[in-house]
C-alpha positions as CSV (number, residue, x, y, z in Angstrom):
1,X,-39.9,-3.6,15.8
2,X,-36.0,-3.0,16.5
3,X,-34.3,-1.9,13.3
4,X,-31.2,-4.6,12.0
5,X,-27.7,-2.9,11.4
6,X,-25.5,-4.6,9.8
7,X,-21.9,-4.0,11.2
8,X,-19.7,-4.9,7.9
9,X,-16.5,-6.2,9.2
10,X,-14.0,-5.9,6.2
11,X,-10.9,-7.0,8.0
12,X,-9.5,-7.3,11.2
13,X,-8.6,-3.9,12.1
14,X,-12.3,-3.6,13.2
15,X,-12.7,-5.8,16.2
16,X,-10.3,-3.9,18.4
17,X,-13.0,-0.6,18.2
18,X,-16.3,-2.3,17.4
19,X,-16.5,-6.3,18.4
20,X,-14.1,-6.0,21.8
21,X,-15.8,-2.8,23.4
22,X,-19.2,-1.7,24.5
23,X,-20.2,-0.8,21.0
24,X,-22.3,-4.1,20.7
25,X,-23.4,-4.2,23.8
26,X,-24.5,-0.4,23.9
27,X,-26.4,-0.9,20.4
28,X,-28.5,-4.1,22.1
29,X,-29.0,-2.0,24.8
30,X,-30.7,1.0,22.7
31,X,-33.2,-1.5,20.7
32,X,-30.5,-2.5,17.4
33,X,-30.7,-5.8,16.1
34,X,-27.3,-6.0,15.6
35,X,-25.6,-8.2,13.2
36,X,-21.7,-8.3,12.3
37,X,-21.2,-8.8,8.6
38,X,-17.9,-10.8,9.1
39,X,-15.4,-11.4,6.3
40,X,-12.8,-12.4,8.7
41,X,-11.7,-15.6,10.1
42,X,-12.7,-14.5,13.8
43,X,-15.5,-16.3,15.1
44,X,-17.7,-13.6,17.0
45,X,-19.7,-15.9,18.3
46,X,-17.4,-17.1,20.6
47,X,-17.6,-13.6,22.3
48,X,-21.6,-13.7,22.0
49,X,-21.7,-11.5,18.8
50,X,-24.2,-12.2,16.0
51,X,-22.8,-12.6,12.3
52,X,-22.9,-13.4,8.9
53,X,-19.6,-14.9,7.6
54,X,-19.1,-13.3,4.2
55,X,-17.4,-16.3,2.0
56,X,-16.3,-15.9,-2.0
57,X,-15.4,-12.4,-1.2
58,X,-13.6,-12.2,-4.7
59,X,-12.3,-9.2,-6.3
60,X,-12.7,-8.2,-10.0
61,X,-9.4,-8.9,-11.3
62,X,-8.6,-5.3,-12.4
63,X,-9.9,-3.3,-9.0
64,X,-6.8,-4.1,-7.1
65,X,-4.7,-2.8,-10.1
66,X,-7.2,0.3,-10.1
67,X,-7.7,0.8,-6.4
68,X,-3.6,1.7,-6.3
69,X,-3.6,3.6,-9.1
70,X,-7.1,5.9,-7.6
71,X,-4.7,6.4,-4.6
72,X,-1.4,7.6,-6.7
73,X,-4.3,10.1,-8.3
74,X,-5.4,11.1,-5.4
75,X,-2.1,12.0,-4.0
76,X,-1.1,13.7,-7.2
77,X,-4.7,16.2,-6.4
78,X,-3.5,16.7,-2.5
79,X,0.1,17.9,-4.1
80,X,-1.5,20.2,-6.7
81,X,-4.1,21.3,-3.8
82,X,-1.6,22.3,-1.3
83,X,1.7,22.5,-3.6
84,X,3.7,20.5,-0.8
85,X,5.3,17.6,-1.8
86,X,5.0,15.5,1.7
87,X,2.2,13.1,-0.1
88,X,4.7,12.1,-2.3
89,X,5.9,10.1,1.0
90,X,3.0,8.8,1.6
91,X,3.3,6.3,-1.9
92,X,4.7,2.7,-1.7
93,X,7.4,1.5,-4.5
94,X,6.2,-0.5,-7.2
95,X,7.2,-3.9,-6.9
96,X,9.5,-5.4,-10.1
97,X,10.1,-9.0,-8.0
98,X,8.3,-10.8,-11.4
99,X,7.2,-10.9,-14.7
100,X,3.5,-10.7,-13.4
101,X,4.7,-7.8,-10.7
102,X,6.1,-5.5,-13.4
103,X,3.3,-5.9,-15.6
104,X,0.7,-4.8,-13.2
105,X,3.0,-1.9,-12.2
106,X,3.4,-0.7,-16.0
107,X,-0.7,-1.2,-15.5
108,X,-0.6,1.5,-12.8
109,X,2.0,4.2,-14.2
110,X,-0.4,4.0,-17.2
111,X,-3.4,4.7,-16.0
112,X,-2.1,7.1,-13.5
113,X,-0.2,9.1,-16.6
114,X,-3.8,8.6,-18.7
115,X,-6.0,10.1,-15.9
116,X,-3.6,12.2,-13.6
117,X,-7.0,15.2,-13.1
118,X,-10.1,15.7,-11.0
119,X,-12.3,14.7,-14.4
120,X,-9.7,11.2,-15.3
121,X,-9.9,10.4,-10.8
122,X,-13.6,10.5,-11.0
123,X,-13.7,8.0,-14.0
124,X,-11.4,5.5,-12.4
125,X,-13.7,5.6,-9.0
126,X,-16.9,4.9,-11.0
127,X,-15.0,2.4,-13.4
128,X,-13.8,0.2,-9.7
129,X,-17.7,0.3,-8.6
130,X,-18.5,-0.6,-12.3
131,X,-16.0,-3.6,-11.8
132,X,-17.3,-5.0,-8.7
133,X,-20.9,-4.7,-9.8
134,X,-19.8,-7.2,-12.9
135,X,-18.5,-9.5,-9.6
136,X,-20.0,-12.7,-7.9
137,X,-18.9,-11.3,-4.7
138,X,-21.3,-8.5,-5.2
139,X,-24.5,-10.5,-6.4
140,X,-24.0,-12.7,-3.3
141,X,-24.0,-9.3,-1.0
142,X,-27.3,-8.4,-2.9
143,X,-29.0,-11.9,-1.9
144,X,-27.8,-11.8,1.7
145,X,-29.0,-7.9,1.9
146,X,-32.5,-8.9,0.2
147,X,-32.7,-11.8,2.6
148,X,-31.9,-10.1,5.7
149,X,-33.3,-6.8,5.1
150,X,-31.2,-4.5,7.7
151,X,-31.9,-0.8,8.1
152,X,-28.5,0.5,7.9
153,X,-24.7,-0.7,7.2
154,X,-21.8,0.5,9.1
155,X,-18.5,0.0,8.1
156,X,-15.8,-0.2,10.8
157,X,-12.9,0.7,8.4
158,X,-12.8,2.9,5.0
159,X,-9.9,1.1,3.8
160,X,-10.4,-2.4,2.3
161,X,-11.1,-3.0,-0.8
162,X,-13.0,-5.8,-0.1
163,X,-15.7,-3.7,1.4
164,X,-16.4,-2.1,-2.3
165,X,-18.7,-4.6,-3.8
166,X,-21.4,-5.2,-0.2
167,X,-21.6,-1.1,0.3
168,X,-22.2,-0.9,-3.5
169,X,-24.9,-3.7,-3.2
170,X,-26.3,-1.7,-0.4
171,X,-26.6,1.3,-2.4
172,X,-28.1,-0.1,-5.0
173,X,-31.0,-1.6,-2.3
174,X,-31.4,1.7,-1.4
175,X,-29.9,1.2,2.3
176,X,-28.3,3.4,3.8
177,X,-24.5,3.4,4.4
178,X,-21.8,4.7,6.9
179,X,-18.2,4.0,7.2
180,X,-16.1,4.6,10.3
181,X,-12.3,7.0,9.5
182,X,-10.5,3.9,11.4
183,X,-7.1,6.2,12.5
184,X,-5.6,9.7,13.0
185,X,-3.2,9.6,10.4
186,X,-5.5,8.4,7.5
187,X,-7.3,10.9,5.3
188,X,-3.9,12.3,3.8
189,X,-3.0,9.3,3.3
190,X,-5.3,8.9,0.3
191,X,-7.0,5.9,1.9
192,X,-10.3,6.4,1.6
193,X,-11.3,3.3,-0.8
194,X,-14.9,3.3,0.0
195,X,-18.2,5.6,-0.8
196,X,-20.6,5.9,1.7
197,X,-23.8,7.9,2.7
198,X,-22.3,8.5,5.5
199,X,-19.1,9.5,7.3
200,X,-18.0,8.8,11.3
201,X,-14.8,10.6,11.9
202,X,-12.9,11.3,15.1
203,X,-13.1,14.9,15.5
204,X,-13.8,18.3,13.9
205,X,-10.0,17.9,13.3
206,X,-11.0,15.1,11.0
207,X,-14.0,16.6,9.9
208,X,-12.4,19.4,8.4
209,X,-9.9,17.2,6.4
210,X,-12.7,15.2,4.8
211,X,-14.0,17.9,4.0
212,X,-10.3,19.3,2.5
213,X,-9.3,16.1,0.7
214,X,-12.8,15.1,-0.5
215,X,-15.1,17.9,-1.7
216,X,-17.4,15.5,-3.0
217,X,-18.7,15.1,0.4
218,X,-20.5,17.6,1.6
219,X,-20.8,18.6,5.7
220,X,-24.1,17.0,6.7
221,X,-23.0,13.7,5.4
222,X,-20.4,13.7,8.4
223,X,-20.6,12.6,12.3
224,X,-18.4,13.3,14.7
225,X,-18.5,10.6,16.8
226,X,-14.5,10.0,18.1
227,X,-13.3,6.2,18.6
228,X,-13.8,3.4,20.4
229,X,-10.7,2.0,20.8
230,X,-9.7,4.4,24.0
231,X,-13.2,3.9,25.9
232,X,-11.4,0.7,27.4
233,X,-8.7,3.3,29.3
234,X,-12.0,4.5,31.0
235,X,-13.2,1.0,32.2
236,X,-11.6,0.6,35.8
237,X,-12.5,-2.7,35.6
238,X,-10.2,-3.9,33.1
239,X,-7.6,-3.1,35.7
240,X,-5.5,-6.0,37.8
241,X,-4.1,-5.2,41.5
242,X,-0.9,-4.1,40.8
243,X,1.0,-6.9,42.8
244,X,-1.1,-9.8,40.7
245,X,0.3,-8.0,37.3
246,X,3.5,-7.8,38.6
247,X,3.8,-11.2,39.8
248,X,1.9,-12.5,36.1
249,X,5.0,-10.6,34.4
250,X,7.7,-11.5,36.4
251,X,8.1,-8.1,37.3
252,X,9.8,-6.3,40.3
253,X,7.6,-4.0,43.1
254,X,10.4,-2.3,43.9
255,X,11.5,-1.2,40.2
256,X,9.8,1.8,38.5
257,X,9.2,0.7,34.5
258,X,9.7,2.4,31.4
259,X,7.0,1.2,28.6
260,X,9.2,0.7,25.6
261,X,6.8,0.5,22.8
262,X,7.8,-1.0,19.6
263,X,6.9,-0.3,15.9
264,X,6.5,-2.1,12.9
265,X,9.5,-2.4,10.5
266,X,8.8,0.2,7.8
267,X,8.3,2.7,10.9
268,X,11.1,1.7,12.9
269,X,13.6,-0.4,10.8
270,X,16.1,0.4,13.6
271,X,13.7,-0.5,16.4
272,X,16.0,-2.9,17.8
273,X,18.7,-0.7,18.4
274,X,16.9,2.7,19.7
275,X,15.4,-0.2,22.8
276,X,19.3,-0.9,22.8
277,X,19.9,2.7,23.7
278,X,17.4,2.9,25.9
279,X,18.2,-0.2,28.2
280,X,22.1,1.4,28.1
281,X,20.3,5.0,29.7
282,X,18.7,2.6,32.1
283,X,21.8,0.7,33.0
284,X,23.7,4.0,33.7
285,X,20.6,5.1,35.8
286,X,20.5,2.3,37.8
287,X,23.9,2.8,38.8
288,X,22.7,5.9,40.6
289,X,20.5,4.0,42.4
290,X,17.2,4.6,40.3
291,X,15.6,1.1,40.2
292,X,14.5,1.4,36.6
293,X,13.3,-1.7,34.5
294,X,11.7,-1.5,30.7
295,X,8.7,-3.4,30.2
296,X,8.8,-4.0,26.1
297,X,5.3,-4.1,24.1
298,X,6.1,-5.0,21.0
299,X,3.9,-4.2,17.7
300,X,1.1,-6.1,17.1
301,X,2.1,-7.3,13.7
302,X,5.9,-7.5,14.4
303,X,6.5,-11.0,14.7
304,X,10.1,-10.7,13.7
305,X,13.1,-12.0,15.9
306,X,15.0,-8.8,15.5
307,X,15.0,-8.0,19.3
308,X,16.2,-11.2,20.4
309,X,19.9,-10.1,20.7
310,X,18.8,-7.0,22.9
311,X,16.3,-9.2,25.1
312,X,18.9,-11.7,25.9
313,X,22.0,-9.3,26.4
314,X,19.6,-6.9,28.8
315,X,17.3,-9.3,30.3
316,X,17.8,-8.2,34.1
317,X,16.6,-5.0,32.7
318,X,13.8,-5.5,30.0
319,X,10.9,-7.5,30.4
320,X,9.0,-8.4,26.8
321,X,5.3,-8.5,27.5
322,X,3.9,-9.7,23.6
323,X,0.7,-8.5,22.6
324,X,-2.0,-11.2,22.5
325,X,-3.1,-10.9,18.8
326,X,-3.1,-14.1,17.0
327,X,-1.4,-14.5,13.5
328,X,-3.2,-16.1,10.7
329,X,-1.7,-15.2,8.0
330,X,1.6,-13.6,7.0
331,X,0.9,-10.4,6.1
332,X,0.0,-7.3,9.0
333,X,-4.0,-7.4,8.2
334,X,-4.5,-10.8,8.7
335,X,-3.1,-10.7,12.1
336,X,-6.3,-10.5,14.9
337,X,-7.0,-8.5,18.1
338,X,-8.3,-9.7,21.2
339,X,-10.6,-9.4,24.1
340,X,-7.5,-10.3,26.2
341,X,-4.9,-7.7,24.8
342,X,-7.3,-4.7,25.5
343,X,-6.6,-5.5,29.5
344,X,-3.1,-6.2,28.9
345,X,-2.3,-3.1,27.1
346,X,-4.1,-1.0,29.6
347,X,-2.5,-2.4,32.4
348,X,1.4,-1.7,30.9
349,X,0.3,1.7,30.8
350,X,-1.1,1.8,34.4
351,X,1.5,0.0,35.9
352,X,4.5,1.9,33.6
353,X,5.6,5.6,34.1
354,X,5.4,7.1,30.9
355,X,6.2,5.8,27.2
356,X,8.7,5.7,24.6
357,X,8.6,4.8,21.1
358,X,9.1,6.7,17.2
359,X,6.0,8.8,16.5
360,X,3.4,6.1,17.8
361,X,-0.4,7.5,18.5
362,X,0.3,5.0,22.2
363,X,0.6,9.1,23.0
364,X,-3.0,9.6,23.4
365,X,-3.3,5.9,25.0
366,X,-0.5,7.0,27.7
367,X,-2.1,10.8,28.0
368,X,-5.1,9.0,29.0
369,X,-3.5,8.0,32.1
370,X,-2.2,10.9,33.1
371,X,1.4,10.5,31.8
372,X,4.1,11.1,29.3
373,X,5.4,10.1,25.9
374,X,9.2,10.8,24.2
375,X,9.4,10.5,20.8
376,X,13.0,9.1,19.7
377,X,14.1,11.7,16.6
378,X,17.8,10.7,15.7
379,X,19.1,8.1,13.5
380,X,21.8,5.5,14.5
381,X,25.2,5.8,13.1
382,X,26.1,4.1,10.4
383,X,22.8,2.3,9.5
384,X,21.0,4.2,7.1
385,X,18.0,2.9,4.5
386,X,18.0,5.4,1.6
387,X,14.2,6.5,2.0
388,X,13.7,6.4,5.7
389,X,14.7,9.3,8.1
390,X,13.0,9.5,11.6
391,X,13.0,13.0,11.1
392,X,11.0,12.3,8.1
393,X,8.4,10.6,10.1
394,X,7.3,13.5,11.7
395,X,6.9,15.7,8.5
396,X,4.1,13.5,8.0
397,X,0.6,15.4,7.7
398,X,-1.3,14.3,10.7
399,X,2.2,15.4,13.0
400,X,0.4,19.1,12.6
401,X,-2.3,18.5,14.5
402,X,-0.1,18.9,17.2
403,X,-0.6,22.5,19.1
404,X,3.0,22.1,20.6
405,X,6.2,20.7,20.5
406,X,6.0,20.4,24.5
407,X,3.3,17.8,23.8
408,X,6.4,15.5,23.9
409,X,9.6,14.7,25.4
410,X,12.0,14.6,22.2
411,X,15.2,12.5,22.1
412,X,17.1,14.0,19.7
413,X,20.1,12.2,20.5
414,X,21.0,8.7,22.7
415,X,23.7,10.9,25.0
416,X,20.4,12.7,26.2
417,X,18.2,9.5,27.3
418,X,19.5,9.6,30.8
419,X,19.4,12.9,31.9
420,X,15.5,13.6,29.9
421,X,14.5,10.1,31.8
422,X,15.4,11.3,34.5
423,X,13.7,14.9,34.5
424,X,10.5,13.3,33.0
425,X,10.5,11.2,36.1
426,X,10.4,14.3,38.6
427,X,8.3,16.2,36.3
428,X,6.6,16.2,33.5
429,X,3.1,17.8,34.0
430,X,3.3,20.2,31.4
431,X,4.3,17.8,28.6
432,X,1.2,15.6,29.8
433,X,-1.0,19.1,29.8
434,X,0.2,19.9,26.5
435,X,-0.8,16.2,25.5
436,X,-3.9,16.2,26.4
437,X,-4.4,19.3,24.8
438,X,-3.4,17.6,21.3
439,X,-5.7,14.5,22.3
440,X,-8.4,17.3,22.2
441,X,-8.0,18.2,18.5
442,X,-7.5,14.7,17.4
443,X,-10.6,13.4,19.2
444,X,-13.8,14.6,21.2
445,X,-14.0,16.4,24.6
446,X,-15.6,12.6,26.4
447,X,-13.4,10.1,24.4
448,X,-15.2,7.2,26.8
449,X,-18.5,8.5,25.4
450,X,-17.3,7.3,21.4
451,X,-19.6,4.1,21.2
452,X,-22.8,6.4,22.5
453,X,-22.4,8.9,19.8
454,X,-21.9,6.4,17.1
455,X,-25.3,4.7,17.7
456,X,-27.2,8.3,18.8
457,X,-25.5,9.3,15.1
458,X,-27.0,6.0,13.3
459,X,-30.6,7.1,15.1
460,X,-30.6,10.3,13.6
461,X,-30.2,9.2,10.1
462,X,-33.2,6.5,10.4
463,X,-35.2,8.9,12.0
């Protein structure tokens, strides 16, 4: 008899990595009876995926309020751990927009003053699961658990609060439970909302920061398994002929393109104006006969018309290639992947030379190609927001993982662009050697092999 997993799908992040690669497929394959636990509004079925929709999936009115406050507290422990103040960096503003906004930020600063040690953390994470066991949300789970009976749940993203109440209901089933470190950048953060048996991480990078920022876990609850989301680099074929992707983008054959990849607006706020400077280093290069064109990906989530002046005022040079995720909402985590963008983005990096952007992980993406990545570290003249910095960006904890500076080619000013374009395109193997070396500590040795270790990891803990 094949054992069920459930595949608890808390938000959208998860489809890229675990619905849109051969994770589900690879699972069938080995015996699973696989079934997504879906609480978004993607139909799975539609890409021949099993699922539950999860419906009422209600919070307890105070765990939201709690949840920020658990993160604050855990920030306030990394400072005292490490006495480096870069996690302060790492904490949004409260919000004072309404009567109802400033209340639940007073909420927060007070519990956060109450509680602000190891002993007061500890009783605000048992008071959240105490919470969502009081919920509806959570007594559905139970039924649908007790009705379906699965061996194992998997979550594809340690994040959402929403995934609280079914991983508590699993617990208290006595089923086992695994959740999946969804990004590089994550565990200093302080987002690790969820408890789980279980922990699938990256790397022994990653492994040893669990281990750092959560001592409650101990070392044989963690799997290092890397990530799915760049086993689709590996699939050749994903790939188009390079004349039908140029003629689909309206691209020239005889130009060489630049990737320009964009970032959201709390990265980038400037975004706009560093693709500026770029297409002016291009305009001056093609004066020297280079043949250079940008091909623009912007973020997934940026549906902002802030590049529309750049676009129209460069258009001979850029060409915008949007991302195919579909918006469904109006904030960044309600805004969905597809099967269709995984090509797409694969064949902008194969058909581009290398990639620029502000401190983007589309590093490892590009490095996985063979080429190059420049970081853009300078700010624009007279534009300034009084907490961002792009210097500040790579202070950031997970910018130490890097072995060497040389892993990139840094812009530290837009005089530069030209001539470090230019020498990147006649040579730049040891930035991509020195890349790839920093893919290595981020992620495993076979990163196509990611969806094979997670299920061989999920087999050895029902054995």
């Amino acid at each position: 008899m094949s054992k069920k997993i459930f595949i608890l799908l808390p938000d959208g992040v998860g489809l890229r990595n675990f619905a849109f690669t051969q994770f589900y497929n690879m699972g069938k394959e080995k015996g699973f009876d696989i079934v997504f636990w879906n609480n978004t509004i993607f139909d799975l079925r539609s890409v021949g995926i099993n699922e539950i929709k999860i419906s009422g999936s209600k919070l307890h009115p105070l765990t939201d309020v709690l949840k920020t406050a658990k993160i604050h507290l855990e920030l306030n422990q990394f400072i005292r751990k490490t006495n480096d103040t870069i996690y302060d960096t790492y904490r949004f503003p409260f919000s004072n927009k309404s009567i109802k906004s400033k209340l639940k930020s007073f909420l927060i600063k007070l519990i956060i003053k109450l509680f602000d040690s190891e002993k007061g953390l500890n009783k605000i994470r048992n008071q959240i699961k105490r919470q969502e066991r009081s919920t509806a949300y959570y007594k559905k789970s139970l039924q649908t658990l007790q009705r379906e009976r699965p061996s194992f749940v998997f979550c594809t993203n340690q994040r959402p609060v929403i995934a609280i109440a079914p991983l508590l209901a699993a617990h208290d089933l006595g089923i086992s439970t695994a959740t999946f470190i969804f990004s590089w950048d994550n565990l200093p953060k302080a987002t690790m909302v969820v408890e789980t048996d279980y922990y699938f991480v990256w790397s022994n990078f990653m492994k040893k920061e669990l281990l750092f920022y959560y001592p409650n876990i101990i070392e044989n609850q963690i799997f290092i398994t890397g990530t799915p989301q760049f086993e689709p680099h590996f699939d050749s074929s994903l790939l188009m002929k390079k004349e039908s992707f140029f003629n689909k983008y309206n691209l020239d054959l005889n130009k060489k393109y630049i990737c320009f990849s964009g970032d959201d607006i709390t990265t980038s706020p400037y975004d706009e104006t560093y693709l500026e400077d770029i297409a002016k280093a291009i305009t001056l290069l093609n004066k020297k006969d280079f043949d250079l064109g940008v091909i623009f990906r912007r973020c997934p989530v940026d549906f902002s018309n802030r590049y529309d002046i750049v676009l129209k005022k460069y258009a001979e040079i850029i060409v915008p290639i949007d991302p195919l995720w579909k918006q469904n909402g109006e904030t960044w985590n309600t805004v969905m992947p597809t099967t269709e963008d995984l090509s797409l983005q694969i064949n902008i990096i194969a058909n581009s030379e290398f990639v620029i952007n502000i401190a983007s992980s589309m590093v490892f993406d590009f490095v996985a190609f063979n080429k190059a990545c420049m970081y853009i570290n300078y700010n624009e003249k007279n534009k300034s927001l009084k907490d961002w910095n792009s210097k500040k960006v790579y202070n950031f904890v997970h910018f130490r993982s890097m072995p060497s500076k040389e892993a990139v080619i840094w812009l530290t000013n837009k005089d530069e662009i030209p001539s470090k374009i230019e020498k990147t395109l006649n040579n730049s193997e040891t930035t991509i050697k020195k890349a790839e070396e920093w893919f290595k500590i981020i992620n495993i040795e076979n990163p196509e092999q990611a969806s094979e270790n997670i299920w061989n990891s999920i087999l050895k803990i029902l054995a």
